[in-house]
C-alpha positions in Angstrom: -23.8 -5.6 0.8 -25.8 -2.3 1.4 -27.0 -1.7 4.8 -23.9 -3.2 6.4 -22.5 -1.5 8.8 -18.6 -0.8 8.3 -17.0 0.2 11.1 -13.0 -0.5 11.8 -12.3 -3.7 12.8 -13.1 -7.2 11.4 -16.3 -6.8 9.4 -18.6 -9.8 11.0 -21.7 -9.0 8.9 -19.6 -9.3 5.9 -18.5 -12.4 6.9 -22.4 -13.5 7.6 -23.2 -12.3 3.9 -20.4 -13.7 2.6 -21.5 -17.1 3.7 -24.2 -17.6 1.4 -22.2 -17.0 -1.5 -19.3 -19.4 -0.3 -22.0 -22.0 0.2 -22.8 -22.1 -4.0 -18.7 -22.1 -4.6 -17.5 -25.0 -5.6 -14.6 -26.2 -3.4 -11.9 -24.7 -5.6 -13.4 -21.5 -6.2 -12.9 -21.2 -1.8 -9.3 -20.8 -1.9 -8.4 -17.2 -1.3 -5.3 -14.8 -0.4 -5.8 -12.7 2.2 -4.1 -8.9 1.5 -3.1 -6.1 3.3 -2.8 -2.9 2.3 -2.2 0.1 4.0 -3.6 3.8 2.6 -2.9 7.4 3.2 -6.3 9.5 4.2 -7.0 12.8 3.2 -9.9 14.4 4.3 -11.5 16.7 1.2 -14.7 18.0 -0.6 -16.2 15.6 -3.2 -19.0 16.1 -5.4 -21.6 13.4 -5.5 -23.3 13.5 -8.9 -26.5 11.8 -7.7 -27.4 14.1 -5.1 -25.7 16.8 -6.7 -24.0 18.2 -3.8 -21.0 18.9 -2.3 -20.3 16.9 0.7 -16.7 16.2 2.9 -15.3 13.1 2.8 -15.5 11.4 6.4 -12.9 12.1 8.3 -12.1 9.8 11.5 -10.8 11.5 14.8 -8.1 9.6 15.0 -7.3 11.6 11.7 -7.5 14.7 13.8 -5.1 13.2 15.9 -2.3 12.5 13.4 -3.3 9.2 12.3 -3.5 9.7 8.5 -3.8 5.9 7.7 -5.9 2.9 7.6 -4.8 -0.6 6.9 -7.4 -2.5 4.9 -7.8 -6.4 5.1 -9.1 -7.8 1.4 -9.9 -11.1 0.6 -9.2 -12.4 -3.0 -10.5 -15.1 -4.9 -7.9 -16.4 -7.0 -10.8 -17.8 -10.2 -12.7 -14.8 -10.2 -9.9 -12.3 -8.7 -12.9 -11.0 -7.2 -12.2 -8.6 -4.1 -14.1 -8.5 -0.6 -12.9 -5.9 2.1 -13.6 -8.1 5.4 -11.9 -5.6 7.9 -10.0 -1.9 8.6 -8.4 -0.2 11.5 -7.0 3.5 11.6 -3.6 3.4 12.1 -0.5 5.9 12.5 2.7 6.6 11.0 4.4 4.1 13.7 2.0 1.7 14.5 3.1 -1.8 16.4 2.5 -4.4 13.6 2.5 -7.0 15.8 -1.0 -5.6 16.6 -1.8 -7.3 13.1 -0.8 -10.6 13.9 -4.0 -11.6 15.9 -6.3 -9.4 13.2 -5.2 -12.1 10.5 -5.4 -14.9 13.0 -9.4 -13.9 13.5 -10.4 -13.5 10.2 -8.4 -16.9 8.9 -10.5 -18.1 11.3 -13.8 -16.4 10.6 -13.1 -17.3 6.8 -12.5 -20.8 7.9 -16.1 -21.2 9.4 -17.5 -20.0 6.4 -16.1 -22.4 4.4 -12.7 -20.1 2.8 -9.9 -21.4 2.9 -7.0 -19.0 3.6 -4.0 -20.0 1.3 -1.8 -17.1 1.1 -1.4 -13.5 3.1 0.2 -11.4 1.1 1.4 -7.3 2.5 4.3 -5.2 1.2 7.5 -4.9 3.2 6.5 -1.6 5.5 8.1 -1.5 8.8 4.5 -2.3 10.3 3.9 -5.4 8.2 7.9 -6.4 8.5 7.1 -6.5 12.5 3.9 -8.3 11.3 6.3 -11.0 9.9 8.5 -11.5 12.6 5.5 -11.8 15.2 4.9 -14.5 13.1 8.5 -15.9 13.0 8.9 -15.3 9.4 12.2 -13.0 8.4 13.2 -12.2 5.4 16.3 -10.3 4.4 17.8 -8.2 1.6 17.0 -10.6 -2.0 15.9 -14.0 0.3 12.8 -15.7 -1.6 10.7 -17.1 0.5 7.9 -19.5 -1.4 
């Protein structure tokens, strides 16, 4: 996965790689959960031990800004409970989360055409992901289950 560009948004060329791998899975091994998680960023020194120099974590403008967030999009495999990150955006303390519901639309679809198949989406209950939810019709109160 080196030499991929990862810029925010849906990751396409991880989706290319990710292709050749899903083509040796058996058909089981292809179900997957798609999870979102959302991050605090803070920008600060590292050091990197194989250069061995300091350097400054990137920080994106939208940082500068007041956007100290980024919601990552993570595809699991449910035999191997491996983890692929297929997409991130920059977001704010009071982003729209409807914004999300057309994110997970593309890459269900761009994991479809590889050959995944999307069984789950799984987020925690922030505001963002709750208005996520409803975009998608689905509400759920104080203790409701939904399965």
């Amino acid at each position: 996965m080196q030499n991929i560009q990862f810029k925010p948004g849906v990751l396409d060329e991880v989706f290319h790689k990710l292709r050749f791998k899903v083509e040796a899975m058996r058909d089981e091994e292809r179900d997957c959960c798609l999870t979102l998680d959302e991050m605090s960023l803070t920008p600060k020194m590292e050091y990197d031990a194989g250069s061995d120099s300091l350097w400054k974590r990137y920080t994106p403008k939208s940082y500068r800004y007041g956007q100290p967030h980024t919601c990552l999009y993570v595809r699991w495999n449910y035999d191997t409970m491996e983890k692929q990150t297929v997409g991130y955006h920059f977001t704010s303390n009071s982003t729209d989360g409807t914004i999300f519901k057309e994110i997970i639309l593309d890459i269900k679809q761009k994991a479809s055409e590889i050959g995944l198949h999307v069984e789950t989406v799984s987020s925690d209950m922030g505001s963002a992901n709750r208005a996520m939810w409803r975009a998608f019709s689905i509400i759920c109160a104080p203790l409701c289950e939904i399965i």
